[in-house]
C-alpha positions in Angstrom: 0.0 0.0 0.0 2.2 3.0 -1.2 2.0 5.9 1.1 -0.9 8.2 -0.6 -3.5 5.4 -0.9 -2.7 5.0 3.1 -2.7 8.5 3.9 -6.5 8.5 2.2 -7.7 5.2 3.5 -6.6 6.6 6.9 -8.5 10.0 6.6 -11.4 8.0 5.7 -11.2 5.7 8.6 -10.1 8.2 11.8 -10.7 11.5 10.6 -8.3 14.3 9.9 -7.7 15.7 12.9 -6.5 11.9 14.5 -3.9 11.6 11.3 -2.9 15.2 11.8 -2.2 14.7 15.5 -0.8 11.0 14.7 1.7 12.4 11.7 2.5 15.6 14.2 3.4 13.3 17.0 5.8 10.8 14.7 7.3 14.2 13.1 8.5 15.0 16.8 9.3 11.5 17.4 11.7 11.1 14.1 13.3 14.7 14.3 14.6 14.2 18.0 12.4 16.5 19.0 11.7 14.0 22.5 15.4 13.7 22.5 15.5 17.7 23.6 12.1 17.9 25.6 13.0 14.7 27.9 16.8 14.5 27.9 18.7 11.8 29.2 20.8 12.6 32.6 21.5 10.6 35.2 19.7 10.3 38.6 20.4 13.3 41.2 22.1 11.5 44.1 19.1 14.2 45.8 16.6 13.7 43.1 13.6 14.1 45.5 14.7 17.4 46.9 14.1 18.7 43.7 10.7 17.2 43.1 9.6 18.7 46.6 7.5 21.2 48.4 9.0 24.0 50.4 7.2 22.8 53.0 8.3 19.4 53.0 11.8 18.6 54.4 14.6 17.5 52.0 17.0 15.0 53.8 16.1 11.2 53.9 16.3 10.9 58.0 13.8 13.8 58.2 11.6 12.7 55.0 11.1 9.4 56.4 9.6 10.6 59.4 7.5 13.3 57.3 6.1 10.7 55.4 5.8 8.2 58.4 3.5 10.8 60.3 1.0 12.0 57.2 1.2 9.3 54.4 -2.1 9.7 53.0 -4.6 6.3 53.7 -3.9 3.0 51.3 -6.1 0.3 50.9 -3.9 -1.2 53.7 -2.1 -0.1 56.7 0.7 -2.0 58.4 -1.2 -2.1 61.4 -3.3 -4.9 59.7 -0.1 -7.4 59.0 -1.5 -9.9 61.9 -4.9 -10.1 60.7 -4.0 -10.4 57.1 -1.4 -12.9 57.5 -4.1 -15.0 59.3 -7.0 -14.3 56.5 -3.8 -15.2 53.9 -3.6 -18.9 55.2 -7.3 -18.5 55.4 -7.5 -18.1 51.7 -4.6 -19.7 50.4 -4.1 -22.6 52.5 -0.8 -24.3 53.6 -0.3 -25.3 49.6 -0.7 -22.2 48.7 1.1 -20.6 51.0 3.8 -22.9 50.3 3.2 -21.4 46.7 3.6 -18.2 47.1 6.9 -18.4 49.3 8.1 -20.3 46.3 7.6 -17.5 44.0 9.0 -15.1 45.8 12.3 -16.8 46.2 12.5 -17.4 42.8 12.4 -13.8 41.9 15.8 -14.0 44.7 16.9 -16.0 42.3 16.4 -14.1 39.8 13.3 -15.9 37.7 10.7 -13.9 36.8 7.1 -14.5 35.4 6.4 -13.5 31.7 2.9 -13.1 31.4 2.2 -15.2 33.9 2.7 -18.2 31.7 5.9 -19.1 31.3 9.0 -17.8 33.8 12.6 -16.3 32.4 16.0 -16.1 33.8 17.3 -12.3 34.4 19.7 -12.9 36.9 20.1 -10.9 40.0 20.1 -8.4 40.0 18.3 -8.6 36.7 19.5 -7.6 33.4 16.4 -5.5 32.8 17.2 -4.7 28.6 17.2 -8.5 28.2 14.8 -10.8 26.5 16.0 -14.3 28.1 14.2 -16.4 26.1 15.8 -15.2 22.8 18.9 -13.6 24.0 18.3 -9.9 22.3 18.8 -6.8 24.1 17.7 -3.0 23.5 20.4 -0.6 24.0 20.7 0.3 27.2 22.1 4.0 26.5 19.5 5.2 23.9 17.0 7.8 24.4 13.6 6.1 24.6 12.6 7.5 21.5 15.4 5.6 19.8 14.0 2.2 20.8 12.3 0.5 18.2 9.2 -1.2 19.0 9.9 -4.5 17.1 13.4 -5.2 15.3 15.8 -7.9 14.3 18.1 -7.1 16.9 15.7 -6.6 19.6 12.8 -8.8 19.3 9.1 -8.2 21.0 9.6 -5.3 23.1 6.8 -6.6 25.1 9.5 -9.4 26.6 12.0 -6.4 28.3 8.8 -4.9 29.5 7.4 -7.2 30.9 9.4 -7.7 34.4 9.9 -3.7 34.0 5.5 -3.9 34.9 7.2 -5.4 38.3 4.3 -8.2 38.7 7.4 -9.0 41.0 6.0 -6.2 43.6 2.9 -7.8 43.9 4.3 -10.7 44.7 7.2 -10.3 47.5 4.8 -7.7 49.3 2.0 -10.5 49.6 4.8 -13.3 50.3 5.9 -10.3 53.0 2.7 -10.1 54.6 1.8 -13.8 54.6 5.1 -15.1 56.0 6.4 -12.1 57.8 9.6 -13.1 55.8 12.0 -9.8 55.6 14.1 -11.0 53.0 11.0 -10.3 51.2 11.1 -6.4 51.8 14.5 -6.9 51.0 14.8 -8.4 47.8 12.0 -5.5 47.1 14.6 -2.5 47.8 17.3 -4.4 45.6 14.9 -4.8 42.8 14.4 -0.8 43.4 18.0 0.0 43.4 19.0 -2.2 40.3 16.1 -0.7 37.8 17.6 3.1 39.1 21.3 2.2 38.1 20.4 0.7 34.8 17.7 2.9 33.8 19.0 7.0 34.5 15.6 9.2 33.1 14.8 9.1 29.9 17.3 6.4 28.8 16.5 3.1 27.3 13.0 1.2 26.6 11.6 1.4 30.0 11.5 5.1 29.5 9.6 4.6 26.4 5.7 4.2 27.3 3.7 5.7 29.3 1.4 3.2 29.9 4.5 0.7 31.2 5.3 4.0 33.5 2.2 4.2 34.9 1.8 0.5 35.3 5.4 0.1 37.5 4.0 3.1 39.6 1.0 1.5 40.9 3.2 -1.8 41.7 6.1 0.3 43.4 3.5 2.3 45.7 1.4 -0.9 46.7 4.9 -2.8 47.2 6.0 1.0 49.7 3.0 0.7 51.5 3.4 -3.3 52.2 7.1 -2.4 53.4 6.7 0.6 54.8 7.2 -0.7 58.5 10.2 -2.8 57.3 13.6 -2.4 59.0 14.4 -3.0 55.0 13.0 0.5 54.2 15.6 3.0 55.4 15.3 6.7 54.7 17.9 6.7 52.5 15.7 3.8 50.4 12.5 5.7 50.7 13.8 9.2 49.9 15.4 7.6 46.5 12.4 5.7 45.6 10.1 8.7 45.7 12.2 10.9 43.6 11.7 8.0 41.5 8.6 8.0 41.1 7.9 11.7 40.9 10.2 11.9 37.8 8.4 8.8 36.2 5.0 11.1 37.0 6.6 13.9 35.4 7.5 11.9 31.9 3.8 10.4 31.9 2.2 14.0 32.0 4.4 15.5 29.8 4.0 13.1 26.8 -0.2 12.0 27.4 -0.7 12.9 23.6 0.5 9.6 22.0 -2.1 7.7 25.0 -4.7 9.8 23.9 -4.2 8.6 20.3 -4.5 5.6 20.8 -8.1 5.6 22.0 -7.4 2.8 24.3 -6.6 2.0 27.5 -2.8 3.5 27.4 -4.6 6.3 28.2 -6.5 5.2 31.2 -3.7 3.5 32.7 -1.4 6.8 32.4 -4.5 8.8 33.8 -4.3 6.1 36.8 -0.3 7.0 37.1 -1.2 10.2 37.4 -3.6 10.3 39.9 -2.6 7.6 42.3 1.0 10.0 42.3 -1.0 12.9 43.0 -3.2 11.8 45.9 -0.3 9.3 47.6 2.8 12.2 47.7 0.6 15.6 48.2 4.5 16.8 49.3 5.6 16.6 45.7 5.7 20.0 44.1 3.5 19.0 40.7 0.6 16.7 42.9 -2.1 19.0 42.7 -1.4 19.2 39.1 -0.9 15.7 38.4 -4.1 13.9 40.5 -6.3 17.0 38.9 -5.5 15.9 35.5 -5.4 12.3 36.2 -9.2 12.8 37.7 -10.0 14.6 34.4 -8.4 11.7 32.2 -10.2 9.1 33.9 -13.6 10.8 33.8 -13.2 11.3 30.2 -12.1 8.1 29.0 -14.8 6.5 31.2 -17.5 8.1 29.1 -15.4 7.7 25.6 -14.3 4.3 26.5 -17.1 2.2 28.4 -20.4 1.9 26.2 -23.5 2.1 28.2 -24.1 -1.5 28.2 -20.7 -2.0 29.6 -18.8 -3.1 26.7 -15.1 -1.5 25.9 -13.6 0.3 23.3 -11.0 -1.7 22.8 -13.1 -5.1 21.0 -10.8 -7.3 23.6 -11.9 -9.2 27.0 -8.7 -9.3 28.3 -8.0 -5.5 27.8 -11.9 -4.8 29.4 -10.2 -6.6 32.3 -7.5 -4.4 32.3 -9.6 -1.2 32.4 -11.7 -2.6 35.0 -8.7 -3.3 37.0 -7.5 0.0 36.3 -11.0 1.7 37.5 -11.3 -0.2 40.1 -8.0 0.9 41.9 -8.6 4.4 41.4 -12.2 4.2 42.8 -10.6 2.2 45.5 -8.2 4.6 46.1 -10.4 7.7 45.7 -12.2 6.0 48.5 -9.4 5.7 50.9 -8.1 9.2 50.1 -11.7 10.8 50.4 -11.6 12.1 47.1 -14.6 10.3 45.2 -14.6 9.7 41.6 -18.1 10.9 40.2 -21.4 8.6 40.2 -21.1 8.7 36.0 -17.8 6.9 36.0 -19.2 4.7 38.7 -21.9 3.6 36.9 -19.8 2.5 33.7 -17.5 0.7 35.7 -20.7 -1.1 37.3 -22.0 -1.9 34.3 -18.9 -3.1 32.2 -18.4 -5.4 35.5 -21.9 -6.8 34.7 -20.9 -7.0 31.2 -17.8 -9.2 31.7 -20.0 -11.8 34.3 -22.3 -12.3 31.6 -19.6 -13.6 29.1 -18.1 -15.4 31.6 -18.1 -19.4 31.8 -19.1 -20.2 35.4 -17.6 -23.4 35.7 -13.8 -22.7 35.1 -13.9 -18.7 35.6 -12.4 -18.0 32.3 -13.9 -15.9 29.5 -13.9 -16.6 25.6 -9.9 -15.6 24.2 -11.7 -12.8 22.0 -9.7 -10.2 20.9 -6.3 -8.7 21.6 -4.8 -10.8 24.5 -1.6 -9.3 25.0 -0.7 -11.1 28.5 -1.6 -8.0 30.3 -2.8 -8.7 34.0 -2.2 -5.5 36.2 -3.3 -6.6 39.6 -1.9 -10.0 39.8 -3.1 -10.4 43.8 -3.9 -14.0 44.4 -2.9 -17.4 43.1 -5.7 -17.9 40.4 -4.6 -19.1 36.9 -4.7 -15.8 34.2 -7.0 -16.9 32.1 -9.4 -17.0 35.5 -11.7 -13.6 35.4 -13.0 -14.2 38.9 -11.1 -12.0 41.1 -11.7 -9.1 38.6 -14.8 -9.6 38.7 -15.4 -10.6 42.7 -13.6 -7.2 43.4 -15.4 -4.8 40.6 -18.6 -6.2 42.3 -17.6 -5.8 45.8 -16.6 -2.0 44.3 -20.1 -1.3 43.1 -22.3 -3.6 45.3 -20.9 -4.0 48.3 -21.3 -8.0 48.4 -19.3 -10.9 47.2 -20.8 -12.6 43.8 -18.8 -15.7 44.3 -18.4 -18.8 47.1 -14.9 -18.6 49.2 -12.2 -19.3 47.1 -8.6 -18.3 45.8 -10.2 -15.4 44.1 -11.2 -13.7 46.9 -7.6 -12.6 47.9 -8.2 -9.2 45.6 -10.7 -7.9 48.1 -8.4 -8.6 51.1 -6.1 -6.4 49.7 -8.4 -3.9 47.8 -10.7 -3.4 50.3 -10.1 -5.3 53.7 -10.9 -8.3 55.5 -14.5 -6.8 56.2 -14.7 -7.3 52.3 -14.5 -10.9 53.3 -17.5 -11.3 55.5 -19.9 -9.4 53.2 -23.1 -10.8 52.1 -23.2 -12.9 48.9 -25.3 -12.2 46.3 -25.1 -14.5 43.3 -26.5 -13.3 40.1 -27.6 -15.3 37.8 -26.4 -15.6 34.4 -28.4 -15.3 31.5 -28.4 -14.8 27.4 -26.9 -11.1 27.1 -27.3 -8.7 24.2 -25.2 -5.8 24.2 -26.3 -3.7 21.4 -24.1 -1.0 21.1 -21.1 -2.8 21.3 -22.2 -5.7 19.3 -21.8 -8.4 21.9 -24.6 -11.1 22.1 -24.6 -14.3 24.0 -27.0 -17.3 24.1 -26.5 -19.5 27.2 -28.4 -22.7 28.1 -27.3 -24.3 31.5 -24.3 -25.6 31.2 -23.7 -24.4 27.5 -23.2 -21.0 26.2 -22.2 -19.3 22.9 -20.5 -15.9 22.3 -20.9 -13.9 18.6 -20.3 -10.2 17.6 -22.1 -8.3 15.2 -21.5 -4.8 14.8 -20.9 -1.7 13.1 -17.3 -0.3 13.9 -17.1 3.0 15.3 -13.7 2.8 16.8 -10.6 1.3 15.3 -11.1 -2.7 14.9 -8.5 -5.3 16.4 -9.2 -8.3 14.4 -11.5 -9.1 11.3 -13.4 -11.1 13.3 -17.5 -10.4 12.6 -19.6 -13.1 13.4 -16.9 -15.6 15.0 -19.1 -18.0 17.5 -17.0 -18.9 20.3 -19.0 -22.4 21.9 -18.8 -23.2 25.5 -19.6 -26.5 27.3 -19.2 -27.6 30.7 -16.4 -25.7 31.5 -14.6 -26.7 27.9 -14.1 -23.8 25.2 -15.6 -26.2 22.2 -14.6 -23.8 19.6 -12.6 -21.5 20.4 -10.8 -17.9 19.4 -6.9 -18.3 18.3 -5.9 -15.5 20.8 -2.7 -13.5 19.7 0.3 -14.9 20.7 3.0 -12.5 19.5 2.2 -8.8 18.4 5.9 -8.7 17.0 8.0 -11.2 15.7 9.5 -13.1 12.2 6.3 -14.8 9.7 4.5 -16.1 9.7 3.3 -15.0 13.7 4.2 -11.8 13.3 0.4 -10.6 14.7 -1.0 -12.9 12.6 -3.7 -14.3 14.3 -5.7 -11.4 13.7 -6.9 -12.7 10.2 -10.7 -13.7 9.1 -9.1 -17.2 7.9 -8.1 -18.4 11.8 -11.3 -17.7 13.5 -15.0 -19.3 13.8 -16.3 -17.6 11.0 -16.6 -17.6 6.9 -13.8 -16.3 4.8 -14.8 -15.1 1.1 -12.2 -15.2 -1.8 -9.6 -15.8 0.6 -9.9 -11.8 1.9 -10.0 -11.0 5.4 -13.4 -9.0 6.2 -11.3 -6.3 6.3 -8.6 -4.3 4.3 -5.2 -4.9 6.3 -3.1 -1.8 7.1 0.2 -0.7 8.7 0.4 -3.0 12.4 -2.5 -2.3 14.3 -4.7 -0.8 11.4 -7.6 -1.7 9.4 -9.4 -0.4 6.3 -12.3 -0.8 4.8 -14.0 -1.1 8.3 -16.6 -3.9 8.1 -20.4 -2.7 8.7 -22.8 -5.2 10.6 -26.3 -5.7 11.5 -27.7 -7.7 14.4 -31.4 -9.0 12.7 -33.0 -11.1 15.3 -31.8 -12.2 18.6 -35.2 -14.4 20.3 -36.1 -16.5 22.8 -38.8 -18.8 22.8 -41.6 -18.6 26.1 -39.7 -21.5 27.9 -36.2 -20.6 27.1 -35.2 -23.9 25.1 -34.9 -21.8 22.1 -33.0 -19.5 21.0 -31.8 -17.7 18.0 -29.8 -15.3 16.9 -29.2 -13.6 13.5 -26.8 -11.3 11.9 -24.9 -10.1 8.4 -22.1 -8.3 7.7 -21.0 -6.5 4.5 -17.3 -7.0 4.5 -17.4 -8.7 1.5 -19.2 -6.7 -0.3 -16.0 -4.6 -2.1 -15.2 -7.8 -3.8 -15.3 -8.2 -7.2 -18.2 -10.9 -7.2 -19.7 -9.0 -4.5 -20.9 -10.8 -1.2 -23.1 -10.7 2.1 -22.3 -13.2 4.7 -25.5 -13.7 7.0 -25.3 -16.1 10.0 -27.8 -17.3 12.6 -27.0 -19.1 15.5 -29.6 -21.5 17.3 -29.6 -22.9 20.8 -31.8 -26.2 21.1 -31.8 -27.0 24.7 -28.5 -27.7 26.5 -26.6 -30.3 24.0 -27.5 -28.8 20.2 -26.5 -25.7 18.2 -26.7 -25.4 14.8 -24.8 -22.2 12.5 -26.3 -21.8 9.1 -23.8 -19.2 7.0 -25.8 -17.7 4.1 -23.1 -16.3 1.2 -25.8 -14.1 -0.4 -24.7 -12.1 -4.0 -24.9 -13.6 -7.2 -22.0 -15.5 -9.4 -18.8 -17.7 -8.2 -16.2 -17.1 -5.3 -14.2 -19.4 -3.3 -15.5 -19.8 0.3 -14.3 -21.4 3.4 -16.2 -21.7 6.7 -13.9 -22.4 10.0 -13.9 -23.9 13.4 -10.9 -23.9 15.5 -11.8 -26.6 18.3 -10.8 -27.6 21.2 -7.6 -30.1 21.0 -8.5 -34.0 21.5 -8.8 -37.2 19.6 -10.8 -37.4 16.5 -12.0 -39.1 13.9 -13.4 -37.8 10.7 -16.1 -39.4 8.5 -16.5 -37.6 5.6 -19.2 -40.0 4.2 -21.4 -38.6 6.9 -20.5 -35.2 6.9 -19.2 -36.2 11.0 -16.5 -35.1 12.8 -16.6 -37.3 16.3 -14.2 -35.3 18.9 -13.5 -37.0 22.2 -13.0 -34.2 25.1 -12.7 -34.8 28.8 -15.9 -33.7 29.2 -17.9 -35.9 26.9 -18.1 -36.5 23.3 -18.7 -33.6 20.7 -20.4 -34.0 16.9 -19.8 -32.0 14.6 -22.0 -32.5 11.3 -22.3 -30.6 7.7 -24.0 -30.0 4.7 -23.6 -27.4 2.1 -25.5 -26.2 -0.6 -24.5 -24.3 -4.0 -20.9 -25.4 -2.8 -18.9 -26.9 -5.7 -16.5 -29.7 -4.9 -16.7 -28.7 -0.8 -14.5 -31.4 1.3 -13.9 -30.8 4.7 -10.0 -30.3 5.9 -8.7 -30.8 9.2 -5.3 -30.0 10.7 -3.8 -29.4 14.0 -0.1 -27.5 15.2 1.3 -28.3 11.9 4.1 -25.4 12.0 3.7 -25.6 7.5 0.1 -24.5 7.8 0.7 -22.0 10.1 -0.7 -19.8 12.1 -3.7 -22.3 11.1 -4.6 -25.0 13.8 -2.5 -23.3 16.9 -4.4 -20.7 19.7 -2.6 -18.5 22.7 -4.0 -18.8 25.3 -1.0 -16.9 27.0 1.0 -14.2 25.6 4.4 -15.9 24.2 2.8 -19.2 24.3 1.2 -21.2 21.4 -0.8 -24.6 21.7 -2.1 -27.1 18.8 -6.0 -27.1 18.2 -8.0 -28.9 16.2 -8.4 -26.5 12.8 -11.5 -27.8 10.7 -12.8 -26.2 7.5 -15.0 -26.8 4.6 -14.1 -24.9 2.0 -15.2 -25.3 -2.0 -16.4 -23.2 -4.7 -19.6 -21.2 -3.9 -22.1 -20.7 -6.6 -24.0 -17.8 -4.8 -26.3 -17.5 -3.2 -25.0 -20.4 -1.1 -25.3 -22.2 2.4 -22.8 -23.6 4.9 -25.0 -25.6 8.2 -23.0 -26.4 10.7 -24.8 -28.4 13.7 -22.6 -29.5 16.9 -24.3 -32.1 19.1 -22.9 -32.4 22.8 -22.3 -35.4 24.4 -25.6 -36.9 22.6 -23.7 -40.0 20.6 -27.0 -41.9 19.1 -27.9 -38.5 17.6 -28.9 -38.4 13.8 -28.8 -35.5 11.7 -31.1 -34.9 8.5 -30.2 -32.2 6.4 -32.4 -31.1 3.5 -32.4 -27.8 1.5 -34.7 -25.6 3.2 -34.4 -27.8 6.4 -33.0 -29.5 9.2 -34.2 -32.2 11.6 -32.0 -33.5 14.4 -33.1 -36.5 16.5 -31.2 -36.6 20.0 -30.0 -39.4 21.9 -31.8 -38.3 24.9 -35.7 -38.7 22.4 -35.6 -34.9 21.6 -36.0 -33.8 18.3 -35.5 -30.3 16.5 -36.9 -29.3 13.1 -35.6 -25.8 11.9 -37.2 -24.2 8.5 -35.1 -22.4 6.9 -35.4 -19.4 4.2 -35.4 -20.3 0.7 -32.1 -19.2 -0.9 -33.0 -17.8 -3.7 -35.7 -15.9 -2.4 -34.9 -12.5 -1.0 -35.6 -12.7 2.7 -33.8 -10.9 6.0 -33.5 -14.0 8.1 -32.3 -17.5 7.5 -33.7 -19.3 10.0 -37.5 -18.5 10.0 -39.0 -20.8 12.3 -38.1 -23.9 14.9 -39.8 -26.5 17.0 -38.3 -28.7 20.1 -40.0 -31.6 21.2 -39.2 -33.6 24.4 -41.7 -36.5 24.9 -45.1 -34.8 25.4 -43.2 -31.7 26.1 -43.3 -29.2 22.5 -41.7 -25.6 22.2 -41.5 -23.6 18.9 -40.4 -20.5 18.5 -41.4 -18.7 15.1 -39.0 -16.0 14.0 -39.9 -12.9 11.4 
């Protein structure tokens, strides 16, 4: 794409005044402009005394006991070490206390977590500009605005990062507090003292984000307040890592403009630097300034981030975890500090913590992989596994509700620390779960009891992640049956450099081999696809239920197309896809599953694909019509098809799955049925043109009527009818 026809596809897509900010801000970037307004020096062997009040005394002895005598309230105070130690084993238990002390001495060792998936070695201290899985470096002496985000020589920047986030705080201040070990607060200030003599202001990659700044703030100050009581934390330590963090403040509010580009939550996280900085050290010289501004940025992005059905800007679960997390400790902390945030924030946050339950699986905790997953996980407090969304959740609901949502378990260690071990002994209010429809962002979910389904449909107003419209991520007791490829590596050699973004890897159709979208530069699209939710029903008993939707990203094709999909729950055990390509002459098309990994067998004289999970025994059956020499294809982790058949569950970490697709010529208009039968193995499936009749193991039996195809209709699926025994349901669609 040569540089005009981006330039105008751009325009088209953000605006002027977003490409004219964007082109101004990489203009400074590439002239060395940053070089002059944030120059490198080396710490001030004072550096806090210049940071400082008048009123507020400048020598480390004399500082400690200022700060001693009116440090402003944290969710904790080290007058609650006893009773938290005791709620700790409470919650943890022996094992996991064990767990936790083992985790901590690692980092001693000098082995760090990496996205809480895998662990590195660093050394210790650590060698904080290397990537130890790949042995690249950044240069350590460069002006952060020299740093490349992604090169030859120094891989994914997200790997030196990472530890820079200091996920390590987290953890020796809670392995301090539930052993009472001080090596812990120990190993804390050496940690402190190595990042200082390896990264002077402004030089090298950890200088480079704002977002990554704001993110080690918010560790260092929880990890200060844990230690504060600490023979470990002398005034000499305390007085350096201050000044430390008021210059970090400083390069955060200076340099907001590339956050608030970005339209994403870099700019909420550097709002939550800002004002956690300014309410925790009112004695710096600039705190007034920077928890004002902070306020303002996270009162803003609230309201342009958080839709009012709760969903995020961002099309990602993981990163609407991360802004909850986010809002959640600056509402916390607004509480503590007696500076509320306003009811109008409050109330998104509510909501998007409703929204997040209600995508949720309730069995294993986790959520479907949709969207970006980029590893991030802000508040690692307690010992749950990452892809587990119940602490976030169980605190964003105490936040709002004042009650726990979930039985006693390991999740509950993020309202010991957030809010105290009253939080504990609050009253639990369990909210059921039901289908959810989330209009204006284009999230809809059909849930039977121990199944559920997850599709988007919608018309993008801010900038798209992946060309994903109408992916169907399935759900069954606790097992992700079909399931979204994730991300695994934003930045890194073909064929996964970001390449699980396409149309072609997830659960959806892919026309003439084109992504739904036009691909740009990284992190661009073009050609933003346009949706339309048609139906979304439930029939009077609730064993039915439908929903319907199209998209028009195909229509700039040549042979143009519209790919309409409905989605039908029958009871707990069947769901059935039907994919109309609607348009008129001949393009190739492919419909795709990426399932969960087990044994299999296919028969491809029945149109069955048998896969054998723990949990039971999933069908998947076919039929296709107008679809010229269609044969099903399966593969799974075979690095020569790849990125097809893997999924990420974890940042940096890859996994086979089972990739299935039926592909073949389509002579439109043309139909794709896809039905998968759960743990029913007498079932038989009878697929006819306008039709469908499934017969259950269990003596159910569905008949669906569909639309005729060559008849112009809005909705494919047009009526359907469940019968158990003498029990009949039907649920008639227009």
């Amino acid at each position: 794409m040569n540089r005009q026809v981006l330039l105008r596809q751009a325009i088209n897509e953000y605006g002027v005044g977003w490409v004219a900010a964007r082109l101004a801000y990489e203009l400074q970037v590439r002239s060395g402009v940053h070089t002059l307004r944030f120059p490198q020096r080396p710490w001030n062997p004072n550096e806090l005394a210049a940071w400082l009040t008048d009123k507020a005394p400048a020598a480390p002895d004399e500082y400690k006991d200022y700060w001693s005598q009116r440090r402003p309230p944290f969710f904790f105070q080290p007058s609650d070490r006893a009773a938290y130690k005791k709620a700790l084993r409470g919650i943890l238990g022996e094992h996991g206390l064990e767990s936790l002390a083992r985790e901590a001495s690692q980092i001693q060792q000098g082995t760090f977590s990496y996205f809480f998936s895998q662990s590195g070695d660093l050394g210790f201290p650590p060698d904080w500009h290397s990537n130890p899985f790949t042995g690249q470096r950044t240069p350590r002496a460069a002006h952060w605005s020299r740093v490349p985000m992604f090169s030859r020589e120094t891989g994914d920047l997200k790997f030196i990062w990472e530890p820079g986030r200091f996920a390590s705080a987290y953890q020796l201040a809670r392995a301090y507090w539930a052993t009472g070990d001080e090596s812990y607060a120990e190993t804390f200030w050496q940690l402190i003292e190595s990042w200082a003599v390896a990264n002077p202001p402004n030089r090298g990659s950890h200088w480079k984000c704002g977002q990554e700044t704001s993110l080690r703030l918010m560790a260092w100050c929880f990890a200060l307040y844990a230690v504060a009581d600490s023979p470990a934390t002398t005034p000499e330590r305390l007085f350096q890592i201050v000044g430390m963090i008021a210059a970090q403040a400083d390069r955060v509010a200076r340099d907001h403009v590339y956050a608030r580009l970005q339209r994403n939550n870099h700019a909420i996280s550097e709002g939550i630097g800002l004002w956690t900085v300014g309410l925790l050290f009112p004695e710096l010289r600039s705190a007034a300034q920077w928890r004002d501004r902070g306020r303002r940025i996270l009162i803003e992005e609230a309201m342009r981030q958080i839709a009012g059905d709760g969903s995020y800007i961002q099309n990602s679960l993981n990163y609407h975890r991360l802004m909850l997390q986010d809002y959640i400790w600056a509402a916390r902390l607004a509480e503590t500090c007696d500076d509320a945030l306003p009811n109008a924030l409050l109330s998104r946050v509510e909501r998007a913590v409703e929204f997040l339950y209600q995508t949720q699986d309730p069995e294993s905790g986790r959520v479907p992989c949709y969207g970006s997953n980029d590893g991030a996980l802000i508040l690692p407090l307690n010992a749950c596994d990452y892809t587990d969304f119940r602490p976030v959740i169980a605190a964003g609901n105490y936040l709002t509700h004042r009650t726990r949502i979930y039985e006693q378990g390991p999740w509950e260690e993020d309202l010991l620390w957030l809010f105290g071990k009253e939080a504990l002994e609050a009253k639990i209010n369990s909210v059921p779960q039901d289908s959810l429809s989330a209009g204006e962002g284009g999230y809809y979910t059909l849930r039977g009891e121990r199944s559920f389904a997850l599709t988007r449909c919608t018309t993008y107003r801010y900038r798209p992640a992946q060309a994903d419209m109408l992916h169907v991520d399935l759900w069954w007791r606790g097992e992700n049956i079909a399931c979204d490829a994730g991300s695994y590596l934003y930045y890194a050699d073909s064929p996964w450099n970001n390449n699980l973004i396409g149309t072609a890897v997830h659960n959806t159709v892919t026309i003439a081999g084109q992504d739904q979208m036009v691909a740009g530069p990284r992190f661009m699209w073009f050609e933003w696809t346009k949706a339309r939710m048609l139906n979304f029903a439930r029939s009077s008993e609730g064993r039915l239920e439908v929903f319907q939707g199209q998209h028009e990203g195909y229509l700039r094709l040549d042979a143009p197309a519209l790919h309409r999909r409905a989605v039908l729950r029958a009871g707990d055990d069947v769901w059935l896809v039907v994919d109309d390509i609607l348009g008129q002459g001949t393009n190739a098309v492919a419909c795709h599953w990426l399932l969960a990994d087990g044994e299999h067998v296919i028969d491809e004289s029945a149109n069955r694909l048998r896969l054998s999970l723990p949990v039971g025994e999933v069908s998947v059956r076919w039929a296709a019509t107008n679809l010229e020499d269609a044969r099903p294809d399966i593969t799974r982790g075979d690095e020569k098809e790849a990125p097809r058949g893997w999924r990420s569950r974890y940042y940096g970490v890859r996994e086979p799955a089972l990739s299935f697709q039926l592909a073949g010529t389509g002579h439109m208009p043309c139909r794709i049925v896809t039905a998968f039968i759960l743990g029913q193995k007498d079932s038989r499936v009878f697929f006819q043109r306008d039709a469908i009749s499934i017969h259950s193991g269990d003596g159910s039996e569905l008949s669906v009527t569909l639309s005729p195809l060559d008849e112009a209709t809005r909705l494919t699926i047009i009526e359907a009818r469940l019968a158990e025994g003498e029990r009949v349901e039907s649920l008639k669609l227009s």
